[in-house]
Structures are given as structure tokens and as C-alpha cells.
N, C-alpha and C positions, 0 to 999 in steps of 0.2 A: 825266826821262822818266816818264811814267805810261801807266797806259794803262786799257781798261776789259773788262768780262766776265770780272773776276779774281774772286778771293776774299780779300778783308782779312784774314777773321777767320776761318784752317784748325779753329781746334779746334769752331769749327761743325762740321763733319762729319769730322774723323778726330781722336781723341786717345789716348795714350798714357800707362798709368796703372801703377806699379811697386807693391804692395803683398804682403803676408807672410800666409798661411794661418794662420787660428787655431782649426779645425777647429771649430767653431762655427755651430752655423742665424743668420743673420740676418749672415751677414758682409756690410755695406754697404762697396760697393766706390768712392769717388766720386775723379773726376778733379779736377784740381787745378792747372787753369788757368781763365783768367780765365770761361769761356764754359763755359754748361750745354749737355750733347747730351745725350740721348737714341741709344742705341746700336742698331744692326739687327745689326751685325756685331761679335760678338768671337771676336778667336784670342788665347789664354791659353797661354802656353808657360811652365813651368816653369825655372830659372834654374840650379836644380842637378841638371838633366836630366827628366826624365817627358817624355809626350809633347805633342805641339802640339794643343790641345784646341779645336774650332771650330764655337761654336754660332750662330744667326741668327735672327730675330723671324718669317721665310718659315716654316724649318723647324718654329719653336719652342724654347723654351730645355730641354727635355728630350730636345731630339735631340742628338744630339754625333755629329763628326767628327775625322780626326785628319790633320793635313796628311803627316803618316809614314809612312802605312799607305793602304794599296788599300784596305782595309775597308770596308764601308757603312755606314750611318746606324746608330746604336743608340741606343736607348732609356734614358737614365739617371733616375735621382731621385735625391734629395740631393746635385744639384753645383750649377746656374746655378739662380735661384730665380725669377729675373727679371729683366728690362733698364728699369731707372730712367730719371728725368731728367736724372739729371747722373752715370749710371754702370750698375752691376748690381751685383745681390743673390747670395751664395754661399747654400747650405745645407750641414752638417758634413762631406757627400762622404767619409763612416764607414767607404764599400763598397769605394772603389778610392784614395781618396789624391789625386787627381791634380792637381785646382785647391786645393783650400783646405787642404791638410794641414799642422796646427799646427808653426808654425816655419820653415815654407819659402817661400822666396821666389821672386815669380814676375812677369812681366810681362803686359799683355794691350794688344794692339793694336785699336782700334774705331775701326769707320766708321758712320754715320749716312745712312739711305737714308729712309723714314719714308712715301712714299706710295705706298698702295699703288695696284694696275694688278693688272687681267686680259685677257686678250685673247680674242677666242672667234674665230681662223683663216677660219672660214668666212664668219663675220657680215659680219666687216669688212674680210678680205681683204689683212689684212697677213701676212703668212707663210699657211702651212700645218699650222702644228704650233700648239694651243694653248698658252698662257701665262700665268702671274701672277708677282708678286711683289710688290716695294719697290721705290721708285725714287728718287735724285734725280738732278732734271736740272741743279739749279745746281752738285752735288756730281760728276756725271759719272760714277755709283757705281748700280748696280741687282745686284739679289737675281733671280734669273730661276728658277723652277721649272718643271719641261715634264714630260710623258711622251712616251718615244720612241716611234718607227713603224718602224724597219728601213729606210728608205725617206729616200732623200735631202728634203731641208725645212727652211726657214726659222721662226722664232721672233722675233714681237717683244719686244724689251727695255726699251723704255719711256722710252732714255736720250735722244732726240732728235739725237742726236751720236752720230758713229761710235766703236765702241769700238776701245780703244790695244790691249785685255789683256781675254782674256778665260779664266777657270780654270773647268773644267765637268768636272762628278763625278757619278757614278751614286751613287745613294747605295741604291737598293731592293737591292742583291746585293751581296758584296763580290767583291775580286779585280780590280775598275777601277780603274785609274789618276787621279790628279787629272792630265788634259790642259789644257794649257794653250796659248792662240794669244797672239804676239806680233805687235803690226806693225813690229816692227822686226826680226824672225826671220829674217835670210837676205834677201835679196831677191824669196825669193816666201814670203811668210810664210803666205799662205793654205794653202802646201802641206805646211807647216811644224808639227811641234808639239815641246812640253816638256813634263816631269812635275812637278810640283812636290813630289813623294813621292818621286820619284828623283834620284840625279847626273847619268844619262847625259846627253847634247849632244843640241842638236835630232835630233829625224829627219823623215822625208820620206814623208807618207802620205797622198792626193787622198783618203783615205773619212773622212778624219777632218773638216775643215771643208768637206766635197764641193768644194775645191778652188777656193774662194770667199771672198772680202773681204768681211767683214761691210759694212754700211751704219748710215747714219741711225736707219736705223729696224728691222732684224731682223740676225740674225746664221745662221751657217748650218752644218748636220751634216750630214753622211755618212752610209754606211750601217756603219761601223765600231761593232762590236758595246759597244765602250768607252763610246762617247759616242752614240747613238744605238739602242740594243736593244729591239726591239718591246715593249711594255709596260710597262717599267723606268722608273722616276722618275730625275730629274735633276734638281740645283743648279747653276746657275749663277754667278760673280760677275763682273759686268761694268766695265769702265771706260775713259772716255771723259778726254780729256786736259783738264785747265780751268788757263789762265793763270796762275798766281801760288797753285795749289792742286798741282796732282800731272804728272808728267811720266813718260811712256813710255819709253824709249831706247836706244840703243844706243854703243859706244863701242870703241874697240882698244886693250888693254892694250900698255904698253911694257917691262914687265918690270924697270923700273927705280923706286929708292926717290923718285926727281922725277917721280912717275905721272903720268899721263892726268887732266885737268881735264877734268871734266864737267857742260855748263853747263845748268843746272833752269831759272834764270829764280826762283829761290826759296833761302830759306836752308830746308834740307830738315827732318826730324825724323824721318824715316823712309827709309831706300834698303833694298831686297833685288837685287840681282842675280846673274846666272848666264854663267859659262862653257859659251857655246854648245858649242863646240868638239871640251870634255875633258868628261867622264866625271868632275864635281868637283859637288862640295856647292852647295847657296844660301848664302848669305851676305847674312844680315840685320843691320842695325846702326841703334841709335836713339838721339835724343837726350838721354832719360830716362837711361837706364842709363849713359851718357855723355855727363855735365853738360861737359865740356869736349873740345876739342881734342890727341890724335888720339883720333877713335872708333875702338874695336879690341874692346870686350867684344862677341862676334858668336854668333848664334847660326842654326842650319840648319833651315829648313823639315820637310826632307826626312829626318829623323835626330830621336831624342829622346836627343841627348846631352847635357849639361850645356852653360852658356855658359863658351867659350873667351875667352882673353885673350892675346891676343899684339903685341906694341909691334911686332915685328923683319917682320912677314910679313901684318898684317892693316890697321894703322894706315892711316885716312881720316881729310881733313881734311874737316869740314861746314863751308862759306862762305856769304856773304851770298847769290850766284846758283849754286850747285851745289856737289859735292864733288868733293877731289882725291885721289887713290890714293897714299897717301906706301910704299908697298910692295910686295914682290914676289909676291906669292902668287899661285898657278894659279887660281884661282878667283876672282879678283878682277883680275888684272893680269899674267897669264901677256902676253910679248910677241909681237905680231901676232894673238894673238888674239883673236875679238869677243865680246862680251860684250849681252845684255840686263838693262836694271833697270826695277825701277817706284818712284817717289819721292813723298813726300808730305809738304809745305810748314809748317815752323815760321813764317815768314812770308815775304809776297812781298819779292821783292826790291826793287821799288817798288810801291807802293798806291795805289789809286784817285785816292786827292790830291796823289798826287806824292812822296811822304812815302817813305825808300829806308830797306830793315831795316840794324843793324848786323852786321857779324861777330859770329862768337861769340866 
């Protein structure tokens, strides 16, 4: 079976790079797989806790984020120096420690978006709200920055494809939430939102996506002071589902260590997902950190605690078309109930020529 509109080659636009702080100017950070990117996105989480640090090429690599914290945008120097060809640049980060501190070890996850887009609302008549950013559309991945209105309004995103997952943060004030839309959130997921700075389980609020399924071509806010505040800036990160590169989803844990098989369509390199349900952590797991079968070294969006290790309660199997939950945990496979993730492809499970990946 083959098929087409996939992507052969994932570390075109997402890869995944483990490397040690040497508190050091000029720390060159490069990936180390076959394919050079060029990064727009990176989140840099520390391995034996600090927090989850998240800069982008829209903002600039002096602005920093923390997927942990409500807080807003701040201003650093001496941490991200730059985003390369085939990676990014640290500088000694003397002030706070967080990415490069000599001897520590630490992961960062990057996506690749690279063209950019603005949008001028009125010109052209796609939404109401201006817009720019970074886009790709073969990647399904857009950087979207806007200022709010109070006032219900669409935004174009640039993705041409309806987005799966969309995480939208104020960044001008602290004290907001990172909300987040899924479309597999419930059965009305428009209505629907999650934090990805918190545990709690969806909840249920029409001002947050004005109670509207994104499209094609814009996605849509409320007049909830979170995601939409008269004046205030806001990031966006958007994503759109692509074949044999990343998948959206949903799934109902069994509560047993013969878990729930969950099928990508890809041998993964990346799954985060959440128990809608419980009031329970994210749970991130890659294939970096774990080069073999089961993946269990996990680490929490939403927390700057150290990465955990647990065989008895965390353990995934990653497979040639999706992964399977070989464990009980609440937060990953609590029984009956549902669960969202977002996943992103070590390789397709069949390629453009027909050509089908191995197991790991």
C-alpha cells in the first residue's frame, strides 16, 4: 500500500535533539539525523527538571516562554543565540541556568515552519483580526501572532488545511493560560478547551473559540479575556493533520498492562497526550531519550519536574503504524477513559514508493 500527500522525510520539519549544557557562548546545538532544518520552533526542557523553555523565530529567539507557567513573554539574553541550519545556537545563560547550564542535560523538540505570511483582515477579507507569522503548509505547522479585539473574530493561519490542535497564549501580560483546542475534544470540541500549563480535564466555555470549528483557512476567538483581550498580543501554534507526518487523536484507555493500540498511520518519534477526563499531568515521550522499546522516560508539559522513569505504570510500545499503552497509569490509560494526543512521525509507515518503515 502506498499512498500520496505524505512526507518521506519527518526530520524535514520536526526533529528531536538530546544534548548537555556547557555553560558556554557559542554552544552549537545541531541535530543528528540524516536531514538539515532550520528550526522556527523550539521547546527545550531540561532532563533533571527546570522548566519547559519555548522560543520561536515569530517571537524572536530573545523572547522566551514557559509551557509551566501563565506568565507572559519575557525578554532574555544570553540563552538562544540563534536558530541555524541544521539546529540552534546557546549563549552561557550565566543569569538563570535554564538551557545551557554546564553539565546538565537536556532535550529540545523543533518544528520547522519558515515562510512567512501576514495578513491585513480588511484588505483581503479573510477574518477580521490581523495576522502574521510562519507557515508550512506541506508541514501543517504555522506560528500565528495577532492582537486581540474583545470582540468575537476570526484569524487567518496560513495553513490551507484545517487545523487538528491549536495552543494560543497571550504572551503581552502574564496570568493566561496556554488554551488549547483539540478536534478530537469531546464531541463538540469547538466548545471545548485544555491548558497545557495545567492537569485539569477539558472544560466547557463558548467565549473561548466563539463556539466555532476552525477552517481552511482562519480559526476563531471569543471574547474570553484569556485568548482574546482588547489590545494584548498573542501566539499562536497551529497544526494541521499530514499523512505519514503527524496525527491528532483520540483514544479510551483500558486500564490494563495489554493497552489500547493507537493507530498514527507512522512509526512515531514524538506522542504527548492527556487525560481529558482526570485532573492528571501531560505525558510526553520520545524516541531520542528512548532509543528502544518500551518508552517510559516521560516528561510533563505542564510541571518543571525532572524526567521520570517508570517500567510498571508509564511503559509505550512505539510501532511501525502507531503506539501501544503496555500500562496502567491515569494519565495515559486510566480505563474508560478518553484521552487526546498529538504525534509526530519517525517514519511513515509506508512511503511515497511503496517502501513500508521497520519496527523498532
Amino acid at each position: 500500500m502506498s499512498y500520496t500527500n505524505g512526507l518521506d522525510n519527518p526530520e524535514l520539519y520536526f526533529q528531536t535533539v538530546l544534548y548537555t549544557g556547557d555553560g558556554s557562548d557559542g554552544n552549537a546545538i545541531t541535530f543528528d539525523g540524516d536531514e538539515d532544518m532550520q528550526p522556527d520552533l523550539v521547546w527545550v526542557k531540561g532532563r533533571g527538571s527546570v522548566y519547559n523553555y519555548v522560543v520561536d523565530s515569530v517571537r524572536g529567539v530573545t523572547k522566551r516562554l514557559n509551557t509551566d507557567s501563565s506568565d507572559g513573554e519575557t525578554t532574555t539574553t544570553d540563552t538562544v543565540a540563534s536558530l541555524d541550519s541544521d539546529g540552534f545556537t546557546l549563549d552561557d545563560d550565566a543569569t538563570n541556568n535554564w538551557i545551557n547550564y554546564s553539565g546538565n542535560n537536556y532535550v529540545a523538540w523543533c518544528w520547522k515552519a519558515g515562510t512567512s505570511f501576514s495578513n491585513d483582515a480588511s484588505a483581503t477579507s479573510v477574518g477580521t483580526i490581523d495576522s502574521s507569522g510562519s507557515v508550512s503548509t506541506d508541514a501543517g505547522f504555522s506560528i500565528t501572532t495577532l492582537t486581540g479585539t474583545g470582540a468575537n473574530g476570526t484569524i487567518a493561519h496560513g495553513l490551507s488545511a484545517v487545523p487538528a490542535m491549536i495552543i494560543h497564549k497571550e504572551i503581552s501580560a502574564d496570568g493566561d493560560n496556554w488554551h488549547t483546542y483539540h478536534h478530537k475534544n469531546t464531541s463538540e470540541p469547538e466548545t471545548e478547551f485544555v491548558r497545557l500549563n495545567q492537569v485539569y480535564g477539558t472544560g466547557d466555555e463558548d467565549t473561548m473559540w466563539n463556539d466555532t470549528a476552525p477552517t481552511s483557512s482562519v480559526y476563531s476567538l471569543g471574547t474570553h479575556g484569556g485568548n482574546n483581550e482588547s489590545g494584548q498580543t498573542y501566539i499562536s501554534y497551529l497544526f494541521s493533520e499530514k499523512q505519514g507526518f503527524s496525527k491528532f487523536g483520540s483514544y479510551v484507555g483500558n486500564g490494563s498492562a495489554d493497552g489500547t493500540f493507537v493507530y498514527t498511520g507512522f512509526r512515531p518519534a514524538f506522542v504527548l497526550c492527556k487525560n481529558i477526563e482526570l485532573s492528571k499531568s501531560w505525558f510526553l515521550l520520545d524516541t531520542k531519550r528512548d532509543t528502544f522499546n518500551p518508552v517510559n522516560n516521560y516528561l510533563t508539559p505542564d510541571r518543571s519536574n525532572a524526567e521520570g522513569v517508570d517500567d510498571s505504570t508509564v511503559a509505550t510500545d512505539f510501532v511501525s503504524n502507531g503506539f501501544k499503552l503496555r500500562a496502567t497509569n491515569d494519565g495515559q490509560n486510566e480505563s474508560g477513559d478518553a484521552f487526546i494526543y498529538m504525534a509526530f512521525a519517525e517514519a511513515p509507515f509506508v512511503n511515497s514508493n511503496g517502501v513500508p518503515c521497520n519496527a523498532r
